[in-house]
C-alpha positions in Angstrom: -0.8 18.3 -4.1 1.1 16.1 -6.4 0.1 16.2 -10.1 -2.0 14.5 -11.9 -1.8 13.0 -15.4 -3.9 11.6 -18.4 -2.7 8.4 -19.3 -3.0 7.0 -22.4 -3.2 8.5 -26.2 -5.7 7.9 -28.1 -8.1 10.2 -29.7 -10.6 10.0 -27.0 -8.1 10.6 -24.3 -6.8 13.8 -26.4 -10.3 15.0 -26.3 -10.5 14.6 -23.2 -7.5 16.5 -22.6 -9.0 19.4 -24.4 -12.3 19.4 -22.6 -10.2 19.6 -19.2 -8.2 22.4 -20.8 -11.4 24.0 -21.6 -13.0 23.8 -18.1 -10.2 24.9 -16.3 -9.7 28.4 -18.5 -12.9 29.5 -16.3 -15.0 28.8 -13.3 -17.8 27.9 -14.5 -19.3 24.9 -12.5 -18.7 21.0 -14.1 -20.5 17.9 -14.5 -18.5 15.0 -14.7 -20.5 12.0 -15.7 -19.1 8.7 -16.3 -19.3 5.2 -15.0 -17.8 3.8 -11.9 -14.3 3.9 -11.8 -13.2 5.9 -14.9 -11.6 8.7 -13.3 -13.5 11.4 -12.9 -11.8 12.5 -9.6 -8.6 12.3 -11.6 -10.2 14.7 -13.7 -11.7 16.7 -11.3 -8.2 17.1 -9.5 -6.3 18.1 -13.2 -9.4 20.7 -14.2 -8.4 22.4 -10.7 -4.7 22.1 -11.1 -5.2 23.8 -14.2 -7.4 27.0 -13.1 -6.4 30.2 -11.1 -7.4 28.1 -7.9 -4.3 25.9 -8.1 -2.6 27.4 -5.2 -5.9 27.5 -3.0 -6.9 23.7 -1.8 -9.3 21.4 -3.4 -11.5 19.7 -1.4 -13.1 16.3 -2.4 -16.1 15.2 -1.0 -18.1 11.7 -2.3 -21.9 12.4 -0.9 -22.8 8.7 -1.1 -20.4 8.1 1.7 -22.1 10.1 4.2 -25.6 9.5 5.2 -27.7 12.1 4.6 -28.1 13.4 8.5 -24.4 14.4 8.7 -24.0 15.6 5.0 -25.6 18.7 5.7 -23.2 19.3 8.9 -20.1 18.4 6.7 -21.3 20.6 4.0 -22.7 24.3 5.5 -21.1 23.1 9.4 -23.2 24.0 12.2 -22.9 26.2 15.5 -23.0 24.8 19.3 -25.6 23.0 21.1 -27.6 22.5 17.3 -27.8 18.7 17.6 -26.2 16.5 20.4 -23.0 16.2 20.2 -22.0 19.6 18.9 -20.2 20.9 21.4 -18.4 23.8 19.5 -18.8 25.8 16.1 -17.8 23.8 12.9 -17.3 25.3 9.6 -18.2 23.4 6.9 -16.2 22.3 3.4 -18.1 24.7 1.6 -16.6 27.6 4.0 -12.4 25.7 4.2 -13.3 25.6 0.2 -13.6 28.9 0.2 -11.5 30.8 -3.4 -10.8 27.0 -4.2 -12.4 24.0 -5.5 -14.8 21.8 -3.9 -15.5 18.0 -5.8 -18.6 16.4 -5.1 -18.6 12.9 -6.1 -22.0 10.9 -6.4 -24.1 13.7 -6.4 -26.9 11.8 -8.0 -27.2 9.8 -4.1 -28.2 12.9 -2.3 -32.0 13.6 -1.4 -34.5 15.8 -2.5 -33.7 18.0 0.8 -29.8 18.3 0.4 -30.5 19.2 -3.3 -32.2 21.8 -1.9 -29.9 23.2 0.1 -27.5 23.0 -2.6 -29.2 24.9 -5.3 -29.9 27.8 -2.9 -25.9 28.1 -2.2 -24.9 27.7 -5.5 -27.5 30.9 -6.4 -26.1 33.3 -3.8 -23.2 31.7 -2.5 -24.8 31.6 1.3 -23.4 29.9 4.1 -26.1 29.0 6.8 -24.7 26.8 9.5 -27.3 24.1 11.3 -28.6 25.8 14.2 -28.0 29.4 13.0 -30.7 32.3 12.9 -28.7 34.3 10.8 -26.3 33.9 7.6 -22.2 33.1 8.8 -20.7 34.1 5.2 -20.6 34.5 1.2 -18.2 31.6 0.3 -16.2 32.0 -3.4 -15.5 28.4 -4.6 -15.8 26.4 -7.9 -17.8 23.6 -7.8 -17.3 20.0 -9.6 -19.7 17.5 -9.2 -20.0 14.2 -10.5 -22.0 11.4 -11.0 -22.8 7.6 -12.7 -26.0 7.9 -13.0 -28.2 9.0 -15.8 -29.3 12.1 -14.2 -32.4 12.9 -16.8 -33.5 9.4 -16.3 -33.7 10.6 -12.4 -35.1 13.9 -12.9 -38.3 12.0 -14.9 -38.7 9.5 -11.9 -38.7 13.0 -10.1 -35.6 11.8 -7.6 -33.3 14.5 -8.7 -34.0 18.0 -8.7 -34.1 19.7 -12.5 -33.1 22.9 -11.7 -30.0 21.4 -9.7 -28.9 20.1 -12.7 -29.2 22.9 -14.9 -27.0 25.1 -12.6 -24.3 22.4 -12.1 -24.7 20.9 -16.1 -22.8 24.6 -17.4 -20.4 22.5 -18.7 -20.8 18.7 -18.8 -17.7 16.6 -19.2 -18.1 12.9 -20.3 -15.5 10.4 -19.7 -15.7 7.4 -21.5 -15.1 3.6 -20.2 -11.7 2.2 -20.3 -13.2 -0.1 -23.2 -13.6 2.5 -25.8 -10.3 3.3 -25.4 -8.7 0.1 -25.5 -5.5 1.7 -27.2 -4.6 3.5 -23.8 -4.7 -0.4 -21.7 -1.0 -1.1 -22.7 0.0 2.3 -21.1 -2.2 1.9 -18.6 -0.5 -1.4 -17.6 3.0 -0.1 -17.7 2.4 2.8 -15.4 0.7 0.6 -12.8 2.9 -2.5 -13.1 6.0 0.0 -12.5 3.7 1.8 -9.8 3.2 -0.7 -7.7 6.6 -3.1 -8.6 8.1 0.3 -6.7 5.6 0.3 -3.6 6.1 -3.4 -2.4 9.6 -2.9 -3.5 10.0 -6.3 -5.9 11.6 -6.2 -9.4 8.9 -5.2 -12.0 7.7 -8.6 -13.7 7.1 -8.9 -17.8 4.0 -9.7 -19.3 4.1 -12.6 -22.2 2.8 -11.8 -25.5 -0.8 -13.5 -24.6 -1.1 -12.2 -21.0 -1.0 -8.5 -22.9 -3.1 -9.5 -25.1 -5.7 -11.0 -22.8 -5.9 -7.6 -20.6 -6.4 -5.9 -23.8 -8.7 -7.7 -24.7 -10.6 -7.6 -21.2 -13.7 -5.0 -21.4 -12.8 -3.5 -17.9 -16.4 -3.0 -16.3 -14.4 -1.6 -13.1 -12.2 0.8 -15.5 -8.9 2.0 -14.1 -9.9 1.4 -11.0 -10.5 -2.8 -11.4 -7.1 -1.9 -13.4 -5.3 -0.7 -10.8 -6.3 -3.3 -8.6 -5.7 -6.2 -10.5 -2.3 -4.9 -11.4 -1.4 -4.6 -7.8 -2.9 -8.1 -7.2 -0.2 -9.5 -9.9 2.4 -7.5 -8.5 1.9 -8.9 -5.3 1.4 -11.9 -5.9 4.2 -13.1 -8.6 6.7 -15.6 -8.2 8.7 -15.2 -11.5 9.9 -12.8 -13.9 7.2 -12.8 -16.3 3.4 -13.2 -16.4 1.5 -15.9 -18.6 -1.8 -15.6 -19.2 -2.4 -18.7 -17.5 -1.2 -16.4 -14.2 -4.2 -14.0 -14.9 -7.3 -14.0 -12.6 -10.9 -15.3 -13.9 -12.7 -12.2 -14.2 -10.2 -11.7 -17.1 -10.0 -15.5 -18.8 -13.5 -16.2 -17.7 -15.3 -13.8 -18.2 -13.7 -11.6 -20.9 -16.0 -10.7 -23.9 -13.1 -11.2 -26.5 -14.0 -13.0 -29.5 -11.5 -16.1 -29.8 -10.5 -18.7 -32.3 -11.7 -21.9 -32.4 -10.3 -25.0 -34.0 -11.9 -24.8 -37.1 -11.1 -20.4 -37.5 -13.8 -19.0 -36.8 -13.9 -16.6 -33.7 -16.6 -17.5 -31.1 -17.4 -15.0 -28.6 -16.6 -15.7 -25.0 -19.2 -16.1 -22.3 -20.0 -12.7 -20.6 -19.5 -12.1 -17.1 -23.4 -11.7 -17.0 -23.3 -15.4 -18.2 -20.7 -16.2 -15.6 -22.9 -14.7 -12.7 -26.0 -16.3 -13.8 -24.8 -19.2 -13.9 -23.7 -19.2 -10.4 -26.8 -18.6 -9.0 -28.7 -20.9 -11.3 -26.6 -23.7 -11.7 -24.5 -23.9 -8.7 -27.5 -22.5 -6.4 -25.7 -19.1 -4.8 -27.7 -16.4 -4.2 -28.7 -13.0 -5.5 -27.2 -11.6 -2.7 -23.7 -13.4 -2.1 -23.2 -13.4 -5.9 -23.8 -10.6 -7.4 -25.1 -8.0 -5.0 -21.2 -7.8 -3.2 -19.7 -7.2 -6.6 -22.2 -4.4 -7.6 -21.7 -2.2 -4.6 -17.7 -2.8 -4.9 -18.3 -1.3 -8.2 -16.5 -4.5 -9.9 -19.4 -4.9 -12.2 -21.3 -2.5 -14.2 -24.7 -1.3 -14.6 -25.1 -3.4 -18.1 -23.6 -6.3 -16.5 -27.0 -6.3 -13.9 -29.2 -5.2 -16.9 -28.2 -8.1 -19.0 -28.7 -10.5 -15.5 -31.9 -9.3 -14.6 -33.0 -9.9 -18.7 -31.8 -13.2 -18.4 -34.2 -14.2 -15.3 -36.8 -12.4 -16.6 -36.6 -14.1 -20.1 -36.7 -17.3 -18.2 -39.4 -17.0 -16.0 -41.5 -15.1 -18.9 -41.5 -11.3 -17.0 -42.3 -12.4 -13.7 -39.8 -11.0 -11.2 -41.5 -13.3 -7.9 -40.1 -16.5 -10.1 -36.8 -14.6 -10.9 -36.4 -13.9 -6.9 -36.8 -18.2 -6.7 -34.6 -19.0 -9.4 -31.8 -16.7 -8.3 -32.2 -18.6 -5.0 -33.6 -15.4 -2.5 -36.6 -16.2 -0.4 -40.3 -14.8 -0.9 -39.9 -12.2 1.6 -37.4 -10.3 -0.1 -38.9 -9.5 -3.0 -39.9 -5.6 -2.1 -36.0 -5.5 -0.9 -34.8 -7.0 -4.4 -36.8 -4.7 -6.5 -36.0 -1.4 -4.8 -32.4 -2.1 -5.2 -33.0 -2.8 -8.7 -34.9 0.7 -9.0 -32.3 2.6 -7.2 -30.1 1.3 -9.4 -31.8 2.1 -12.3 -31.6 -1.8 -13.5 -35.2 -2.7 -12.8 -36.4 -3.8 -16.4 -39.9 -3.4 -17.5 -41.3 -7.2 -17.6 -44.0 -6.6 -20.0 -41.9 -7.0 -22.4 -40.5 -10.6 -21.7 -44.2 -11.5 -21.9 -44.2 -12.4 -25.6 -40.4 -13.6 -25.7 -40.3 -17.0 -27.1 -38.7 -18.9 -24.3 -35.1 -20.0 -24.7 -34.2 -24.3 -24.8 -32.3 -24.5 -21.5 -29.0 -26.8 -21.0 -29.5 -29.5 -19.2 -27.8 -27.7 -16.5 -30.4 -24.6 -16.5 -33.9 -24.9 -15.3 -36.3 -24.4 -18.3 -39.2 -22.4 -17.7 -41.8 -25.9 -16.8 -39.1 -27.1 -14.1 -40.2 -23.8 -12.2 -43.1 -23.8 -10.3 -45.9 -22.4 -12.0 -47.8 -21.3 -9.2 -46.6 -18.0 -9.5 -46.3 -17.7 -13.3 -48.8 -14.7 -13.6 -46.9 -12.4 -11.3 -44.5 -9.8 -11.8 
């Protein structure tokens, strides 16, 4: 397994250095939490390259990825004739794990059931394959989980198991967001550009003085990984020797949250990419779903970013989520669909409190609360 590396040098990225030090001196189990795209397997990976277990495999695993019918099969395995379709014995990751590492990614999308089934293995180490009568094995392996989701805020709405999280939070490893370390984005950018100018095989292009300084400047809400991709995109894509900020994509001119000058020197903030998406669905008439639903589950947008969307409807239509479902363009009958996403998400914002919110003069581009129809105006 080739190595992997901490880029970057700021404090925060030396702290994090010493907290994977830390982890990997023992076994004990580790919680990586973090939002999307920050790295935790990176981390997960260096923590195991670090321990006694670094010449035994390490076996990643992301939960969310497999629905929950097969993730107990790719788990514990199972034996013949269990379920149709199993046609021989399979061991399971947590067996070919076994005096290595295992990495489970997105723990916090399992159910209730495969929580279960996890706690008991993690007490006695047991292996019982589907379909078995009897135990197969005792299994040694370290395990990593990880997660972007605020797991306390899921044990309270009772949709993650408390004592789960006890036995995998022994020692609980936060990674920040690639904008709190904005001091690591220039090293970040040289190690990708050089990366990927190698892969496609083209000459490595410059950036100007203001494209740096736009990427910098960028908050990132896909981290290293929208990084990554973006850097590839460039690479791909130039036709010259050097890259101008006029050469960089809209997420980062448009919807940047830098603070620039204006004419006149004083620094005005630029509109957020909340902004950006509201604005397509309210002024240009796109939907919830083509919008801003695509971009969530790509992970290209954050958790605040939909917070900050969903605020801005429900400021508008005064806390009444039937009129935010009309004015971001969805029809009636999704409404149930709309606000279970937004509970699974953990985005679904209380309304009562945009009740008493004095409502906001609209452009004359955005409907003001009287051109929506106020048929509806007492529903939430």
């Amino acid at each position: 397994m080739s190595g992997e590396i901490l880029i970057g040098t700021s404090p925060l990225t030396r702290y994090l250095e010493s907290e994977i030090s830390d982890a990997a001196r023992s076994d004990a189990k580790v919680l990586l939490t973090g939002e999307s795209g920050v790295g935790k397997e990176v981390v997960a990976k260096m923590i195991h390259q670090q321990s006694r277990r670094r010449n035994v495999k390490l076996i990643a695993l992301n939960c969310a990825a497999v629905p929950d019918s097969l993730l107990e099969s790719e788990l514990f395995g199972h034996v013949r004739g269990s379920f149709t379709g199993a046609y021989r014995d399979k061991p399971g990751l947590l067996e070919l794990a076994n005096s290595g590492t295992i990495f489970l990614d997105e723990i916090g999308e399992t159910s209730l059931r495969m929580q279960a089934l996890l706690l008991r293995f993690l007490e006695n180490g047991e292996i019982w394959r589907i379909g078995a009568d009897r135990m197969q094995t005792t299994t040694d392996v370290r395990v990593i989980a990880a997660t972007n989701r605020d797991l306390a805020d899921q044990i309270a709405r009772r949709e993650f198991r408390a004592d789960l999280y006890y036995r995998l939070n022994v020692l609980h490893i936060k990674i920040p967001p690639l904008r709190e370390r904005r001091d690591d984005v220039p090293q970040f950018l040289d190690h990708f550009f050089r990366a990927y100018s190698q892969r496609h095989a083209t000459p490595m292009p410059e950036l100007t003085s203001a494209a740096r300084a736009a990427l910098i400047g960028y908050d990132w809400p896909g981290n290293v990984r929208e990084l990554k991709n973006l850097v590839e995109r460039l690479v791909v894509r130039s036709r010259s020797a050097a890259i101008d900020e006029a050469d960089l994509p809209n997420e980062v001119l448009g919807l940047s949250r830098r603070r620039v000058p204006t004419a006149h020197g004083e620094a005005v903030p630029v509109r957020s990419r909340a902004d950006e998406l509201y604005d397509k669905m309210v002024v240009n008439g796109e939907s919830f779903w083509s919008a801003v639903h695509p971009l969530f589950n790509a992970r290209d947008m954050t958790r605040d970013d939909m917070r900050a969307i969903i605020s801005k409807g429900l400021t508008q239509t005064r806390g009444s989520y039937r009129l935010v479902l009309q004015l971001f363009n969805m029809p009636p009958e999704d409404y149930k669909s709309f606000l279970n996403f937004l509970r699974k998400h953990q985005c679904h914002m209380p309304f009562f409190k945009f009740r008493c919110l004095p409502q906001e003069t609209g452009s004359k581009d955005t409907p003001n609360r009287a051109e929506l129809p106020q048929g509806h105006a007492h529903l939430a």
